[in-house]
C-alpha positions in Angstrom: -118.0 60.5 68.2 -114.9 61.2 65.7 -111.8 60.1 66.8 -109.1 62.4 68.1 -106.9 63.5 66.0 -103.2 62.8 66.5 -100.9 65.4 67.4 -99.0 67.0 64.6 -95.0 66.4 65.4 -93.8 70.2 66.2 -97.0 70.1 68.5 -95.8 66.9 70.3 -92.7 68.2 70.8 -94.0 71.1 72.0 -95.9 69.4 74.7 -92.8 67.5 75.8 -91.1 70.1 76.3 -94.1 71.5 78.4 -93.6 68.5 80.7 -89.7 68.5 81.1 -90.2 72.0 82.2 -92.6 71.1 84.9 -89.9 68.7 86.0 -87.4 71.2 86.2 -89.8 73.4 87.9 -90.1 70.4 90.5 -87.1 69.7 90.8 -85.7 73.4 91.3 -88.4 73.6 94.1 -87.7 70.1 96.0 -84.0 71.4 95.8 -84.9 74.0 98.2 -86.1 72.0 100.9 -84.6 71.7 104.0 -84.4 67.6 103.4 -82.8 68.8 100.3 -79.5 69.1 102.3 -79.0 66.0 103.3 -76.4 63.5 101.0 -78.3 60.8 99.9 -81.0 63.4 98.9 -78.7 65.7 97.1 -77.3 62.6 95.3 -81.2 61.7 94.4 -81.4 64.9 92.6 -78.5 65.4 90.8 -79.0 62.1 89.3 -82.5 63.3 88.8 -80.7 66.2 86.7 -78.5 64.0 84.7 -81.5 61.7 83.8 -83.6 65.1 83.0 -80.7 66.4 80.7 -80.9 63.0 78.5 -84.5 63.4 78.1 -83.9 67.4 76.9 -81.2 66.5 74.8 -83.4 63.4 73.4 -86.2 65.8 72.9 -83.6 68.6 71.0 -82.8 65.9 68.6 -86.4 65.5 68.0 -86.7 68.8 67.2 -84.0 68.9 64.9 -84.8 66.5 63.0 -88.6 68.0 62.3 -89.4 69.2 58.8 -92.0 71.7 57.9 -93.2 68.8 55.5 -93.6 66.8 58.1 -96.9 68.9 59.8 -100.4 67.5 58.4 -101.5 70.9 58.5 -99.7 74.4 57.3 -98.3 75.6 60.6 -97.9 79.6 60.9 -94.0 80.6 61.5 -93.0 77.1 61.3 -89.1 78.2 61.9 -90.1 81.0 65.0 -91.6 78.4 66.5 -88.7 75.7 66.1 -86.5 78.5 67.5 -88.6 79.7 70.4 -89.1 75.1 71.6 -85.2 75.2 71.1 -84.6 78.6 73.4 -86.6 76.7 76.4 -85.0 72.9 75.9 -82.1 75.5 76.0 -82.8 77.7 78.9 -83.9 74.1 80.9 -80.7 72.8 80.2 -78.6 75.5 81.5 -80.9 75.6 85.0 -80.0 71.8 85.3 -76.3 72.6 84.8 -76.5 75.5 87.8 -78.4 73.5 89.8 -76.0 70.0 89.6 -72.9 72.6 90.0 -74.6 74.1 93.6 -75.3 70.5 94.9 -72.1 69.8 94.4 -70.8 73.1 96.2 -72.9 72.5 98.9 -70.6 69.5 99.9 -68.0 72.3 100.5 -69.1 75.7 101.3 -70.4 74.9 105.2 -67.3 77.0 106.2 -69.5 80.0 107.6 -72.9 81.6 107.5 -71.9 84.3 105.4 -71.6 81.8 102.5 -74.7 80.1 103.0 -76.5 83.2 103.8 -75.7 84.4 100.0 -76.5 80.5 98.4 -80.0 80.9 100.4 -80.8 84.6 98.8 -80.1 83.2 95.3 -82.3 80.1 96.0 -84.9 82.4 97.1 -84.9 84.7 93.9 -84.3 81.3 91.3 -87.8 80.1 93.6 -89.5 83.4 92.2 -88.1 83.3 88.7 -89.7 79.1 88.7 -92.8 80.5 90.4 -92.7 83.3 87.5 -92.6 80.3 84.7 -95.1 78.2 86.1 -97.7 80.6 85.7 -96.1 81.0 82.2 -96.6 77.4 81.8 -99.9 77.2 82.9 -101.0 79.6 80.4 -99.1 78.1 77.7 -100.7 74.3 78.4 -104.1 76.1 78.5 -103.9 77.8 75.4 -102.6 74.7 73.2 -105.6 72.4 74.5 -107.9 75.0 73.2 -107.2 75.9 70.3 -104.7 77.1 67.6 -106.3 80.8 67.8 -104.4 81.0 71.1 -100.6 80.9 70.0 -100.7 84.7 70.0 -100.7 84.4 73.7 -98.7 81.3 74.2 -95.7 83.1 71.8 -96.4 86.0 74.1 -95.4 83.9 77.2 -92.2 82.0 75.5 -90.8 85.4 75.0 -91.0 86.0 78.4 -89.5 82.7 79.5 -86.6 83.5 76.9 -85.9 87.1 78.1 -85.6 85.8 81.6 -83.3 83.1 80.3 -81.1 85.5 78.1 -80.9 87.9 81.2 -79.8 85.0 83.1 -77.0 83.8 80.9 -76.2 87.6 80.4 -75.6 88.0 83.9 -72.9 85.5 84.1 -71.2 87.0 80.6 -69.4 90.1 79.7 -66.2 88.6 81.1 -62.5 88.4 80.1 -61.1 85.0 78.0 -57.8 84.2 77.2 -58.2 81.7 73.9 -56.0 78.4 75.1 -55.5 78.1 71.3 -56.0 78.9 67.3 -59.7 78.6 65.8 -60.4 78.7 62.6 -64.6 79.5 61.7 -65.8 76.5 60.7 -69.3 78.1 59.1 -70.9 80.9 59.1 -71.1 83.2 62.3 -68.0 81.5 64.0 -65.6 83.6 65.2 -61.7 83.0 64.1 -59.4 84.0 66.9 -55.7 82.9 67.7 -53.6 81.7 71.0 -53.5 84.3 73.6 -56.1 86.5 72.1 -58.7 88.0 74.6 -62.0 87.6 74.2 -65.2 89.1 75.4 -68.2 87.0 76.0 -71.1 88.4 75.5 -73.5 85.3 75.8 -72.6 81.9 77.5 -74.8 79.3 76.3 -75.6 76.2 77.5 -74.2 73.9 74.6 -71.2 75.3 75.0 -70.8 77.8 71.9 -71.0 81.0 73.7 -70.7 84.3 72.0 -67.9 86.6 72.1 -66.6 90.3 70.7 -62.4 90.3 69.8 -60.5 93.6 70.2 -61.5 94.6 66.5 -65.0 94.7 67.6 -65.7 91.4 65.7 -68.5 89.1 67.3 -69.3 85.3 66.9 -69.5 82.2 68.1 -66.8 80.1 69.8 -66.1 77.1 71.4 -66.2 77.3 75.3 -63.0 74.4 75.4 -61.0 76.6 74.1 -61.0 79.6 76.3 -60.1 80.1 80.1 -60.4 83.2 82.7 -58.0 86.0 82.2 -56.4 87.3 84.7 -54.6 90.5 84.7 -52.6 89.9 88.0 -49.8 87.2 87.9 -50.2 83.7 87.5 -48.2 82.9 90.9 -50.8 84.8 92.6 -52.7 82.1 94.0 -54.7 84.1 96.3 -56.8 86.5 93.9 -60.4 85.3 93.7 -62.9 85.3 90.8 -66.2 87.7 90.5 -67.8 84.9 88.9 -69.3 81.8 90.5 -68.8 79.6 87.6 -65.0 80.0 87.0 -62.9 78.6 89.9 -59.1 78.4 90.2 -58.4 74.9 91.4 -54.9 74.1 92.9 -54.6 70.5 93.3 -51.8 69.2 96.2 -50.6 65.6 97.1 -50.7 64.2 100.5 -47.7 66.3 102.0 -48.9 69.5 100.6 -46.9 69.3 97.0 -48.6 71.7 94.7 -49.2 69.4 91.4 -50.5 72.0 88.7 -53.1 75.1 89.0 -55.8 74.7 86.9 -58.3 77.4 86.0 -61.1 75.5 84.5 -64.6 76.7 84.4 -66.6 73.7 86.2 -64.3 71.5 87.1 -64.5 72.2 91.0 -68.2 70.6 90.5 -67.0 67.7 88.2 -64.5 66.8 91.1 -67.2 67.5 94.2 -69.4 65.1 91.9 -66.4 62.1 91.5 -66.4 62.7 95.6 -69.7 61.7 95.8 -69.3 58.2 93.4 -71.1 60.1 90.5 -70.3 58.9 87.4 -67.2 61.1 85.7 -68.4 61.0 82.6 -71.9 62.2 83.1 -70.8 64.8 85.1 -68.3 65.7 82.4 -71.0 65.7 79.7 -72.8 68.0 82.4 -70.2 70.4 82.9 -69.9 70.7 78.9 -65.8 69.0 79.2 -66.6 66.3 76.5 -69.5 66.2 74.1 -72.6 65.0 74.5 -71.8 61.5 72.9 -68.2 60.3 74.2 -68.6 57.3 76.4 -66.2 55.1 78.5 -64.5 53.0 76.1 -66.3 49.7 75.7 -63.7 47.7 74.1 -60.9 48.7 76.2 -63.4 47.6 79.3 -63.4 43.8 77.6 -59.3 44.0 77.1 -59.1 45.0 81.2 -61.0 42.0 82.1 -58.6 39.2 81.1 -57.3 37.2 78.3 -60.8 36.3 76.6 -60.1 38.8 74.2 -56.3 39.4 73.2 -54.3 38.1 70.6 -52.3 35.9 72.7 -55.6 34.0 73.8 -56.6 33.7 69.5 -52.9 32.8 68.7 -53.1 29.4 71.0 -54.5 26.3 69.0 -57.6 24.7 69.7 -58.1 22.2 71.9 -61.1 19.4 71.0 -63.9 18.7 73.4 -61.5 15.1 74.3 -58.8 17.9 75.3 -56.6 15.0 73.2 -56.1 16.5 69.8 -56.8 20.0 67.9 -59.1 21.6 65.9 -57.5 24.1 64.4 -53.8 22.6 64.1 -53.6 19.4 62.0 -50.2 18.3 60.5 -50.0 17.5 57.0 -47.6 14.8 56.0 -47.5 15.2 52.6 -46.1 18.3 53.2 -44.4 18.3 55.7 -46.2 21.4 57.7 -49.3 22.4 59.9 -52.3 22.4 57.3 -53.6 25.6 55.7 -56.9 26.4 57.4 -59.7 28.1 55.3 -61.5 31.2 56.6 -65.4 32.7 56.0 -63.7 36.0 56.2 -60.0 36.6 55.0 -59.0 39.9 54.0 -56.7 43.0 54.6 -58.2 46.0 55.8 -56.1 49.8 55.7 -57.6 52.5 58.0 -56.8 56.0 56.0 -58.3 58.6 58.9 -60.6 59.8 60.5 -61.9 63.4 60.1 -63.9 66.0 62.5 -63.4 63.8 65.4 -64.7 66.4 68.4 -61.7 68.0 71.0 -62.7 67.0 74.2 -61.9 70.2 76.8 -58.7 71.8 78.6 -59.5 70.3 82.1 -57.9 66.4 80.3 -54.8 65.6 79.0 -54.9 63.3 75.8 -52.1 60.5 75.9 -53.4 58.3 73.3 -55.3 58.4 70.1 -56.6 55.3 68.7 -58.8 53.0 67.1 -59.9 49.6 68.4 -61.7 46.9 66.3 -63.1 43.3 66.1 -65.2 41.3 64.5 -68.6 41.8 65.7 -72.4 40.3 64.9 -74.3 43.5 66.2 -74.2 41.5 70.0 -71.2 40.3 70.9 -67.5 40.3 70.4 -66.2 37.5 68.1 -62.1 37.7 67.8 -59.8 39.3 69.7 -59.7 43.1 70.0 -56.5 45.1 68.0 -55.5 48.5 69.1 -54.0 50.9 66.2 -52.8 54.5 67.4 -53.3 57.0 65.2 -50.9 60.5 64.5 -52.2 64.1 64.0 -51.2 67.4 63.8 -51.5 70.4 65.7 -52.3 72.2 62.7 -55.6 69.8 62.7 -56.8 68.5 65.7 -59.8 66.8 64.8 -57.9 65.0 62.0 -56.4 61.2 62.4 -53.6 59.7 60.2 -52.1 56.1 60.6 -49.4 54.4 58.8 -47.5 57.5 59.2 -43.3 57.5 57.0 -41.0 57.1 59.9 -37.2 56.4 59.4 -36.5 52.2 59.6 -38.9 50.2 60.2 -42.7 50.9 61.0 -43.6 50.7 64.7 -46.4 47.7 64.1 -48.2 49.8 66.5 -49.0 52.9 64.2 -49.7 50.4 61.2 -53.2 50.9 59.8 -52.5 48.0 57.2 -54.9 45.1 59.3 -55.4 41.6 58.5 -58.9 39.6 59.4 -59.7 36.3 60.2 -63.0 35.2 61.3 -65.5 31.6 60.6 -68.1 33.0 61.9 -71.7 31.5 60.2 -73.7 35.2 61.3 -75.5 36.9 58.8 -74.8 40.3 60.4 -71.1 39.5 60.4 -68.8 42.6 60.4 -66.3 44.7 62.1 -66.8 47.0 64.7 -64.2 50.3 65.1 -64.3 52.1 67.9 -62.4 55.7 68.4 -60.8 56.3 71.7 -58.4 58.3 73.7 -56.3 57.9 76.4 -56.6 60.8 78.9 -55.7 61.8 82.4 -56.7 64.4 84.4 -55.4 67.8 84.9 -56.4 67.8 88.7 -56.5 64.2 90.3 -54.2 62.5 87.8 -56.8 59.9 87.0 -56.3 57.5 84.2 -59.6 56.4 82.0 -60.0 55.8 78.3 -63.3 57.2 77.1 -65.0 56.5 73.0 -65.2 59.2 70.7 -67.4 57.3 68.7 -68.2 54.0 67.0 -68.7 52.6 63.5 -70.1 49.0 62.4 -69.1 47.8 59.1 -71.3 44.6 57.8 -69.3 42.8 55.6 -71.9 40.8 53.7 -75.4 41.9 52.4 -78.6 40.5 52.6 -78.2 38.0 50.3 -74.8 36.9 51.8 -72.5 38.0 49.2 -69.3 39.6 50.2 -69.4 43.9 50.3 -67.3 44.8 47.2 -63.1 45.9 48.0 -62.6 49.4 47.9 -63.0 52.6 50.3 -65.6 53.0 52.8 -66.5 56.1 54.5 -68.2 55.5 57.8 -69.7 57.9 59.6 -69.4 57.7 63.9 -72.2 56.8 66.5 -72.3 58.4 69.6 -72.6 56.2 72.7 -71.7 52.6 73.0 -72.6 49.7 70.1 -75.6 49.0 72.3 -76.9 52.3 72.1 -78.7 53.9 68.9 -79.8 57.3 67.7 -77.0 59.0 69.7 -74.6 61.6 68.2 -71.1 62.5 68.8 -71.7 65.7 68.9 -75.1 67.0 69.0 -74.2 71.1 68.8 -72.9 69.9 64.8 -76.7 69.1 63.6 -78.4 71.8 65.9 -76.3 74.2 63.9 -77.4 72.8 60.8 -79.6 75.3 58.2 -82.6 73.9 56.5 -81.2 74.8 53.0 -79.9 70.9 50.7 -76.6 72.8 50.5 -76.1 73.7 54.4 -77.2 70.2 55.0 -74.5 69.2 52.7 -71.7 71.3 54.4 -73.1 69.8 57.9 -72.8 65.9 56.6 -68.8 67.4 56.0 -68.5 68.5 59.4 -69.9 65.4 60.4 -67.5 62.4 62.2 -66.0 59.8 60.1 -63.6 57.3 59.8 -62.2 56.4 56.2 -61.0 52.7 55.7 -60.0 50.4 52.4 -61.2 46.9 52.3 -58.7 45.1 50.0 -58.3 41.5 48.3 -56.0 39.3 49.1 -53.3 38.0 46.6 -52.2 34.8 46.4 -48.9 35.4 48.5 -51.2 37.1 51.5 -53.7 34.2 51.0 -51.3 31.4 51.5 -49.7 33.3 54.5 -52.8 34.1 56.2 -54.1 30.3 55.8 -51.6 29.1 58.4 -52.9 31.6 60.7 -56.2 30.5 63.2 -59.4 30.5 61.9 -60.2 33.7 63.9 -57.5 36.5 64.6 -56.9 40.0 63.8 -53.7 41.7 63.6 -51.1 43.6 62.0 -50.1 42.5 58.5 -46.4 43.4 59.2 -46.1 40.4 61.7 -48.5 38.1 60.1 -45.3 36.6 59.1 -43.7 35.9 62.4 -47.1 34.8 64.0 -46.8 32.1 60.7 -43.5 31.1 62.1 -45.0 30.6 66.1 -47.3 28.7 64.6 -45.3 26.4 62.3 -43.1 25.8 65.2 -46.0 25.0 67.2 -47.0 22.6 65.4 -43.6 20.8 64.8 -43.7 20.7 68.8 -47.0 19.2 69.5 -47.7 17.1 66.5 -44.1 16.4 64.6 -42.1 15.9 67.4 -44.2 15.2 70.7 -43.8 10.7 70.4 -46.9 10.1 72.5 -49.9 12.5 72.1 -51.8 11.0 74.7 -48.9 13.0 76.8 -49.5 16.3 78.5 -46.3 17.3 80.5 -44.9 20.3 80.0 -42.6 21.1 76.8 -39.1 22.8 77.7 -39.7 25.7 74.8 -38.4 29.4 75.3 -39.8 30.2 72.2 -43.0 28.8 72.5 -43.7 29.9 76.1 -42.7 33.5 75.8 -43.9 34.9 72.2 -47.9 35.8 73.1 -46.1 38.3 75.9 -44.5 40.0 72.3 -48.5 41.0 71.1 -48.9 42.6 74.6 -45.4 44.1 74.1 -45.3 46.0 70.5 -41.6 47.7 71.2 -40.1 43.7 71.7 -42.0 42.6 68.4 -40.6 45.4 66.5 -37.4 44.5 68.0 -37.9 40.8 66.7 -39.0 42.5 63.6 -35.6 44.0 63.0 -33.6 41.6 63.8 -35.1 38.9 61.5 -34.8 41.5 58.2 -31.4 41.6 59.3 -31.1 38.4 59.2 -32.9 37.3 56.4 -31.1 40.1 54.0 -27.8 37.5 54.6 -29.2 34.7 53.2 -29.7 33.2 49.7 -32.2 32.7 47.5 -32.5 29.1 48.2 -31.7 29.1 51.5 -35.2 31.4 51.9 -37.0 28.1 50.2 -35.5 26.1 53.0 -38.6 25.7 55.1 -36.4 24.1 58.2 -33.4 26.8 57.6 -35.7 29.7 58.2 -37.5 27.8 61.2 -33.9 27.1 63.0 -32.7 30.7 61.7 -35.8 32.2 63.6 -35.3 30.4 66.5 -31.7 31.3 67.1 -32.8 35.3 65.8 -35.3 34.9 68.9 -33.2 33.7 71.3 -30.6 36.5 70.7 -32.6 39.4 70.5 -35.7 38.5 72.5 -35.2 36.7 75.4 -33.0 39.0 76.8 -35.3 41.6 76.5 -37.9 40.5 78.1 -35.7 39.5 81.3 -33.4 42.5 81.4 -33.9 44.6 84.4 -33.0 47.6 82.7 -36.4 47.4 80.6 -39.4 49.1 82.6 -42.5 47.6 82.3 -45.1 48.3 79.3 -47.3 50.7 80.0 -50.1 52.0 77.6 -50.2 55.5 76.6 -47.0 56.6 78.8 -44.7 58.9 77.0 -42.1 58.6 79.2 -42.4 54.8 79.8 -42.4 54.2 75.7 -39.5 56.9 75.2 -37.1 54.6 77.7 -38.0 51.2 76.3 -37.1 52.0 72.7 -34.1 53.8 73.8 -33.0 50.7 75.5 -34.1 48.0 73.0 -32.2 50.3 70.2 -29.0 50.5 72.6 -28.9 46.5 72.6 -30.3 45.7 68.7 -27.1 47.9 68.1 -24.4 46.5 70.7 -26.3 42.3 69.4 -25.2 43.9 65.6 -21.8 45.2 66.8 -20.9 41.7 68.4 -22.6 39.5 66.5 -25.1 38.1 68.7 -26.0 38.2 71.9 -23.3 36.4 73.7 -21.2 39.1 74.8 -23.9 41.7 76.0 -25.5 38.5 78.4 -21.7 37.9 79.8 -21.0 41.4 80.6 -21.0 42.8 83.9 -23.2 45.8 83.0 -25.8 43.3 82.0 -27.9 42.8 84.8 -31.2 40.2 84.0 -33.9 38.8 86.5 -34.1 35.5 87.3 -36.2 33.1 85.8 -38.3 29.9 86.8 -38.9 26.5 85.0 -42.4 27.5 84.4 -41.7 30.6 82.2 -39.2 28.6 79.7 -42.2 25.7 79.6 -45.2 25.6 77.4 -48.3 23.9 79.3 -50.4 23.3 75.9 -53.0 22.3 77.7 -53.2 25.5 79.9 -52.6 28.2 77.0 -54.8 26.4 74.6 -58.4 27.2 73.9 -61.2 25.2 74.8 -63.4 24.0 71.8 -67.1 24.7 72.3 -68.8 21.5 73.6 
């Protein structure tokens, strides 16, 4: 007997998508149980949807990716049938998405038997509709596992199940939009509009690029983030209800009844009945179409939240040896009087340019923050400590990301794209991982979280273990997390895409990307960076202040320190309190400013004085940065806080200017209007042996 043959690839897909639908069908019938009601069940099956929309959304990528070259045999209406498996993955989506936004209604709608008399008719007539496409199905399935003779039929059926879908989606359309702001067509078939324009959607479809008519009579496609319901009564009329059952007005209150903001966001009613109910937000945001498919909660920033282990104060520390009695990293060399240069596997400067066509997440979140974390990474695990650079735009381009940006004075080390990198790692598959986040919080609850908009890997030696060449490299972004592959930031970019080499070409343009410049060191960078620890990353416009924490460091604890068998604590301001200043950016551009200053005044051989500039730094420090971090006028850092960040540079400029008006710092400490907390033996003394690292046994 011959062997069967395999399945040609648009055929497997096909059949996939046969089964998905039969778990859909399932699922839309258990969901009208009576058991159904219960909470733990309707938990069950909405996590039963969101498990069902990754394997349609898996199964669309497969799809798009199919070539006709691909078949092993001429298929008939290669593309029709493409677009017919894509209508259904569609149309199976979109059922998932109604049914996860009633579960989570059904937590709030027992106020009275009218309500749930009107939820049970529309279960009843979505039971007949499923009933309807199971005996499509069944046809379908039969047809395929005869023969090929039967596609007339099984086309026959799919444009049924695609009519009943279109009605569907047609039945919630035709509906008034107010664009939330200015969109420019991005290919073919868009539709440009600008802010305030009202729009007429004709089609709503599930991947959130619905189809709309503007007052000229012009139709196309446009983002669903963009738009809200229009209202032609007042604003401050809080009372007038929607016709549609998607689009709620949501007023959010505090405690004693406060009204925060009104939102009028389509699904965000079900996002926050799903939050109520422990789902996970950001599947039920990827759900309800609010981010795109491949945004993720930020893994980096998750390893910064849970300690130390991976900051720059942690990396800064020296070494300690297995003996905990000398270090490994911070040896003192006679000769020349200083700590002894240490050499690095990896030493180089990197410059992030942008980052182009990064996705908008939707209306219902509040960006604070735009940035890019990286570290040095083996394709497993995090190496070095993780840096944070936040990045400008424009409103005139969203998706666009600029770093480095001119600013008047001095650049914030914060927005500086220009990077230095340590690392002695021996891994072949040594390299540095970016990943693109934002800050956001929440329109309705005021919930802070930071989700990933995507993640690049950059390995910096080849197979052979030669060093990638210095110049520019243009990565393009993952989806998902580094642990994840074969996941796109935005799906909806590629399922767009035309078959012809030049639309493919004009898609790769539209696709994510990050631009960044690998450059060589000179011999002034080199020397500088050799003081550094083996393993570090940071700006390059304090390398030379973390040279000068380290220098003094090792004067303390291997110049100066008579016994080194002893392990009391050293009475050092300096040394105990600078790793706050890399959790602090304002107070290190403070320190920043005030040692230009400083250096500008002296001469040319007072700069070759090694112990001059250590004993000019020191008394620089003392007048501009321990006051700072003890005055009780400075609020506390907080990340991504507009407000927060306006207030602490407004203060630390008010006393950099009164320090420069008086000459130091004397005056401004003695003055009644300068109030400063108290302070504690422990925070003026360095414990060595509790800030340094341990060296692995």
């Amino acid at each position: 007997m011959l062997p069967q043959r395999p399945r040609d690839p648009l055929q497997a897909v096909r059949r996939r998508s046969q089964e998905l639908k039969l778990q859909v069908d399932s699922l839309l019938s258990e969901s009208q149980l009576k058991g159904a009601l219960e909470p733990n069940k309707r938990q069950d099956i909405y996590q039963r949807c969101i498990q069902l929309k990754q394997a349609i959304d898996e199964n669309k990528t497969t799809l798009q990716k199919l070539k006709k070259a691909d078949e092993a045999a001429p298929v008939g209406n290669y593309n029709q049938r493409k677009e017919e498996e894509q209508t259904l993955l569609d149309k199976l989506t979109h059922q998932l998405q109604e049914l996860a936004m009633a579960i989570s209604k059904e937590n709030t709608t027992k106020t009275g038997a009218h309500t749930e008399k009107e939820e049970d008719d529309d279960s009843t007539e979505e039971e007949q509709d499923d009933d309807d496409d199971d005996d499509d199905d069944d046809d379908d399935d039969e047809g395929e596992e005869d023969s090929e003779e039967s596609g007339g039929k099984e086309e026959e059926s799919e444009e049924e199940e695609e009519q009943q879908g279109d009605e569907s989606l047609k039945q919630a359309a035709h509906k008034e939009y107010i664009a939330l702001a200015d969109f420019t067509a991005q290919q073919a078939g868009d539709l440009t509009f600008k802010k305030g324009e009202i729009l007429l959607i004709i089609e709503k479809k599930p991947d959130g690029w619905w189809t709309a008519k503007n007052a000229k009579g012009n139709e196309g496609l446009i983002p669903r983030t963009y738009l809200e319901p229009y209202h032609k009564e007042k604003e401050e009329q809080e009372s007038s209800e929607e016709d549609s059952k998607e689009d709620m007005e949501v007023a959010d209150e505090t405690a004693d009844g406060t009204e925060v903001k009104q939102r009028t966001d389509s699904h965000w009613s079900a996002v926050r009945k799903a939050i109520s109910e422990q789902i996970n937000t950001v599947d039920a945001l990827t759900m309800m179409g609010a981010i795109p498919a491949g945004f993720r909660p930020s893994t980096l920033s998750q390893l910064l939240e849970e300690g130390n282990q991976f900051r720059a104060s942690c990396f800064l520390q020296p070494e300690l040896t297995a003996s905990q009695l000398a270090f490994r990293d911070l040896v003192w060399d006679a000769k020349s009087g200083t700590i002894r240069p240490r050499p690095s596997r990896v030493s180089l400067v990197l410059t992030l340019w942008s980052c182009k066509m990064i996705p908008l997440p939707g209306t219902s979140i509040q960006v604070l923050s735009r940035h890019v974390r990286l570290c040095v990474f083996d394709g497993s695990k995090v190496l070095s400590n993780i840096h944070t650079v936040r990045a400008t735009w424009q409103p005139r381009k969203p998706k666009t990301w600029a770093f480095s940006p001119q600013v008047t004075g001095i650049l914030p080390c914060l927005l500086s794209g220009d990077c230095f990198i340590r690392s002695n790692s021996s891994s072949p598959d040594l390299g540095i991982l970016f990943e693109l986040g934002i800050s956001y919080i929440r329109n309705s609850t005021g919930e802070r979280r930071e989700l990933s908009c995507g993640w690049a890997f950059l390995k910096l030696f080849d197979a052979s273990g030669v060093p990638i060449p210095a110049k520019t490299y243009e990565l393009f972004l993952n989806g998902g997390t580094p642990y994840e592959k074969g996941v796109e930031v935005d799906p909806s970019v590629s399922r767009r895409a035309h078959s012809s080499v030049f639309h493919q070409m004009l898609t790769m343009r539209r696709q994510p990307q990050l631009l960044v410049k690998l450059r060589s060191l000179n011999q002034r960078s080199r020397n500088v960076l050799s003081l550094l620890p083996e393993t570090l990353i940071g700006s390059m416009c304090c390398s030379h202040l973390l040279v000068f924490y380290r220098q003094i460091l090792g004067d303390v604890l291997l110049k100066d320190r008579i016994n080194s068998q002893n392990a009391d604590l050293i009475s050092h301001p300096m040394l105990a309190s600078f790793p706050q200043l890399l959790e602090q950016p304002e107070v290190m551009d403070a320190l920043r400013s005030s040692w230009a200053e400083k250096e500008s005044t002296l001469k040319r051989s007072e700069k070759r004085d090694r112990e001059l500039l250590k004993a000019s730094f020191l008394l620089v420090y003392h007048d501009c940065v321990l006051p700072l971090l003890h005055s009780t006028l400075l609020p506390p850092f907080r990340w991504a806080e507009e407000e927060t960040e306006a207030a602490r540079w407004k203060i630390i400029a008010d006393f950099l200017k009164q320090t420069h008006e008086n000459e130091g710092a004397l005056q401004a400490l003695l003055s009644k209007d300068g109030v400063h907390e108290p302070f504690d033996l422990s925070e003026q003394a360095y414990d060595f042996l509790g800030a340094g690292r341990r060296s692995p046994s």
